[in-house]
MARKELO-123734 format. One line per field, with one value per residue (C-alpha): x, y, z; residue in one letter; residue number from 0. Coordinates in pm, 1 decimal, decimal comma, m for minus. Layout:
BEGIN
u: c(X;...)
v: c(Y;...)
w: c(Z;...)
rest: c(a;...)
nr: c(NUM;...)
END
This chain:
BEGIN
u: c(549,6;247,4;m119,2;m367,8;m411,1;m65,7;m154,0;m343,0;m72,1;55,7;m282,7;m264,3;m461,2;m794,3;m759,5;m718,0;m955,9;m1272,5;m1138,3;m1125,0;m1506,1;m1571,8;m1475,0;m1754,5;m1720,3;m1585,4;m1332,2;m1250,5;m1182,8;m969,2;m766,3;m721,5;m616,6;m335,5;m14,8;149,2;m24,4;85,9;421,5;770,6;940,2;1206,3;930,4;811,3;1024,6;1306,9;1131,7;1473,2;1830,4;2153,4;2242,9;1916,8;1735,5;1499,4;1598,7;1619,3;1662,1;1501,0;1674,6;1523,0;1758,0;1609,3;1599,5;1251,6;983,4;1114,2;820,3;1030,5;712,5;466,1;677,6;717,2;383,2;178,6;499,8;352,0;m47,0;63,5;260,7;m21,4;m284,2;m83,7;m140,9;196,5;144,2;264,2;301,1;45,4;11,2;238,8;114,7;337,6;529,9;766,6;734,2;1052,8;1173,6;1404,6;1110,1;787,2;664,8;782,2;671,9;315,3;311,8;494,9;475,9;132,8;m79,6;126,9;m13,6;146,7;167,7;18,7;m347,2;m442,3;m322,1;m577,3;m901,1;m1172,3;m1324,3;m989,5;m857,8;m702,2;m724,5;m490,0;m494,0;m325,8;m312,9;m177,3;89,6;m36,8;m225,8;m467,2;m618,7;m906,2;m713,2;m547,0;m248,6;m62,9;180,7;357,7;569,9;875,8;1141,2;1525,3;1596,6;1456,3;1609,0;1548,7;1194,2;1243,1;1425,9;1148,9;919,2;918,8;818,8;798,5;873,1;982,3;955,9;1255,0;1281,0;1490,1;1793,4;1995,8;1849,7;1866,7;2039,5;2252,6;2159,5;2332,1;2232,7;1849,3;1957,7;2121,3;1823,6;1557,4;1749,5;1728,8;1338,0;1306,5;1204,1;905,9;759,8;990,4;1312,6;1336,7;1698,9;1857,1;2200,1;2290,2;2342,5;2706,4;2998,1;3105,8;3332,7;3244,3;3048,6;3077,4;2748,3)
v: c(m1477,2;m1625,9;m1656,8;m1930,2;m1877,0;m1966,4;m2334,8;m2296,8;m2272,1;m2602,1;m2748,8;m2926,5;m2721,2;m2941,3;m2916,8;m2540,7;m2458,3;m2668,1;m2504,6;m2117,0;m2261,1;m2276,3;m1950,8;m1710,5;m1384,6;m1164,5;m1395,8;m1417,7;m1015,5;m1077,7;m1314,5;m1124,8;m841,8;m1071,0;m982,0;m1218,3;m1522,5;m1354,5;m1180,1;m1367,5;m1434,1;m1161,8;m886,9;m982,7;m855,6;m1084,9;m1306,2;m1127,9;m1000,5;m1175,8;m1221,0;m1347,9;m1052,6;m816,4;m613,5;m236,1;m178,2;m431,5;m310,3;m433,4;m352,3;m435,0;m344,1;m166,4;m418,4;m598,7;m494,0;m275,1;m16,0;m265,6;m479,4;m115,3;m26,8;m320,7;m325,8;32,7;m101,5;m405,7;m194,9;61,3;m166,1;m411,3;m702,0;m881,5;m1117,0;m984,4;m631,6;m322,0;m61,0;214,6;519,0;740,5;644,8;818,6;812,1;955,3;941,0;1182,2;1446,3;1562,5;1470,6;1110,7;1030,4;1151,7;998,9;660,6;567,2;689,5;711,6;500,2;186,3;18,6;290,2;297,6;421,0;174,1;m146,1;m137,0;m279,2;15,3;m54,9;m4,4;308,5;575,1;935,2;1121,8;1431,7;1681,7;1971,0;1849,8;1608,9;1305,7;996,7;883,1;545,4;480,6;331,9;667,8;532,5;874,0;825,9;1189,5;1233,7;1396,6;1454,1;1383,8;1693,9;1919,6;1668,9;1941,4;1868,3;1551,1;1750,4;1739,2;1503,7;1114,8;807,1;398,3;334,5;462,1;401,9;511,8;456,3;487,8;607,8;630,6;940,2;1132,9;1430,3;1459,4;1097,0;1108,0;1427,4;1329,0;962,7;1028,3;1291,6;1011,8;812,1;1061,4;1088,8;713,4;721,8;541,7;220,8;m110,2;m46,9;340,3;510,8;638,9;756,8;912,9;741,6;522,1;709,2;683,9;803,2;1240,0;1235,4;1570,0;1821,6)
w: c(1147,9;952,7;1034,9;1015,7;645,8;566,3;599,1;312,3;57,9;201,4;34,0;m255,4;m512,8;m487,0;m140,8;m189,0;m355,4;m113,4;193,6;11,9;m104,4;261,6;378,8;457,7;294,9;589,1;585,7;240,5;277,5;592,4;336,8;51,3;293,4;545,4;410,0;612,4;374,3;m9,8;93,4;4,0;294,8;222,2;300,8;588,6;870,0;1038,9;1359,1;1528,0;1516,8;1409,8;1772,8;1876,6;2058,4;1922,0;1529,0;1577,0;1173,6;904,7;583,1;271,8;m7,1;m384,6;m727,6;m924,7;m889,5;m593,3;m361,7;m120,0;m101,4;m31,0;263,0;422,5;400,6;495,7;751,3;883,8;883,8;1105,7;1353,6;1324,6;1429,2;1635,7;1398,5;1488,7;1803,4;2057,3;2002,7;2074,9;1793,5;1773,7;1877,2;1696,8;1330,7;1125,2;785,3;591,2;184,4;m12,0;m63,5;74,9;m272,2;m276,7;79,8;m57,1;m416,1;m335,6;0,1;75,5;m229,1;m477,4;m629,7;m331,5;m86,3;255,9;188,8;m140,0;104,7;320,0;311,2;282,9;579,6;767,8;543,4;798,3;693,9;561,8;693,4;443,7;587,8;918,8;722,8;911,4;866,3;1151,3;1241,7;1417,3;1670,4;1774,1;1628,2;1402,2;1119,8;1058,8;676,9;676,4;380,0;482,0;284,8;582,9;868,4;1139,0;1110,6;1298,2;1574,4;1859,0;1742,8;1852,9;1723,3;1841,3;1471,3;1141,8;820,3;568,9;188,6;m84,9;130,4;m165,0;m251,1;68,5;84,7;392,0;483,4;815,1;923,7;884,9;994,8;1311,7;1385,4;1331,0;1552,4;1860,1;1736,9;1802,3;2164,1;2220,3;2262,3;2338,9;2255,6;2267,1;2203,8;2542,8;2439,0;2090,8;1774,6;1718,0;1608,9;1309,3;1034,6;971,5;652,5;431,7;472,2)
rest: c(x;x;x;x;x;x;x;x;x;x;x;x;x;x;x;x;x;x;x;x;x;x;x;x;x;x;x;x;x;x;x;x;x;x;x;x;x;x;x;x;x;x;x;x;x;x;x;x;x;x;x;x;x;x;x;x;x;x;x;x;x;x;x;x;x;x;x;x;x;x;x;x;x;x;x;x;x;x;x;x;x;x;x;x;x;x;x;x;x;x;x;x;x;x;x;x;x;x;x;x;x;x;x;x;x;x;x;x;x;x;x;x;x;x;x;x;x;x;x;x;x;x;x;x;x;x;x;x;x;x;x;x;x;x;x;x;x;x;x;x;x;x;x;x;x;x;x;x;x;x;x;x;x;x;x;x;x;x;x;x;x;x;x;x;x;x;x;x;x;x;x;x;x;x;x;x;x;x;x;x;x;x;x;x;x;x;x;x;x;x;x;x;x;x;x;x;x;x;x;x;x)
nr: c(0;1;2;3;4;5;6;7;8;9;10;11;12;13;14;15;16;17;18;19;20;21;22;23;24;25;26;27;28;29;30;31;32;33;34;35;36;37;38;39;40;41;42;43;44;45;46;47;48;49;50;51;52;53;54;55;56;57;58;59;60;61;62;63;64;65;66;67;68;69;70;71;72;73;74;75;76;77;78;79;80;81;82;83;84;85;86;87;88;89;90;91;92;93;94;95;96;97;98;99;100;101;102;103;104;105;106;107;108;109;110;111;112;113;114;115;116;117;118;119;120;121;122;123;124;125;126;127;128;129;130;131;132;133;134;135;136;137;138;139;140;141;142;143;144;145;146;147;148;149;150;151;152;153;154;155;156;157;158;159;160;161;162;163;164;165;166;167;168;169;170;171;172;173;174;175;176;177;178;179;180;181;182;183;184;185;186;187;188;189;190;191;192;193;194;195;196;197;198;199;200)
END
């Protein structure tokens, strides 16, 4: 999905560069803030599933540098304020890494992380003390670390988002309890999680 902006890349760079001339400055800010106009195709989220209907899990699987913290959390802000057409905010997002320390440093006040992404005027607020981020909207992002997965037992979410699985400590465990977390919005889990293969504690 792309916005009206996109067409400008299209421009030749003369032609470029008279219609950014043009712009009046609230909407130069709205550009330099649409994600959807500077990300790479591969971080923007898939238009749908292999088999045509709606994607349940959007894995984005890179090496250092590849922009994996920035797709997931401009990914977060559009959900957050229902800037995908189509699609009210989520009221209620899970945000889960390895530690309570990484979800904090990386994902929400890293270079790229969640807070530093949006424009100042939009900036939620990150209430500490409750572990939550708020936006004006209502919408709530909660963090949780995979190590203590039975904090995700009770809680639920429309969306959630994970990173670096590689370094979660009993990944199933805190995947399969996300999964029974997930029980909002349009496509909420009903049943428990596929069976799989027993994976060692």
């Amino acid at each position: 999905m792309r916005t009206a902006f996109s067409a400008l890349s299209a421009l030749p760079q003369a032609a470029r560069e008279a219609a950014l001339a043009l712009l009046a400055e609230e909407e130069a800010r709205a550009l330099a803030h649409d994600w959807q106009v500077w990300a790479r195709d591969d971080q923007l989220p898939p238009a749908a599933a292999a088999s045509g209907g709606p994607w349940r899990t959007w894995l984005y699987l890179g090496g250092r540098g590849s922009g994996k913290t920035r797709a997931g959390a401009e990914w977060v802000r559009a959900v957050a304020l229902g800037l995908w057409p189509d699609e009210p905010p989520a009221r209620r997002i899970a945000l889960v890494g390895p530690t309570q320390a990484h979800v904090r440093s990386v994902m929400i006040d890293g270079v790229s992380g969640l807070i530093t992404i949006h424009p100042p005027g939009e900036r939620p607020q990150f209430e500490i003390s409750k572990g939550q981020i708020v936006w004006r909207n209502g919408a709530i992002a909660q963090l949780f670390s995979a190590e203590d997965y039975e904090g995700l037992r009770g809680p639920q979410f429309d969306a959630a988002w994970c990173d670096e699985l590689g370094r979660w400590k009993r990944a199933a465990r805190a995947w399969d309890m996300l999964q029974f977390a997930l029980r909002l919005g349009a496509a909420p889990v009903r049943s428990s999680p596929p069976r799989r293969a027993p994976t060692p504690p």
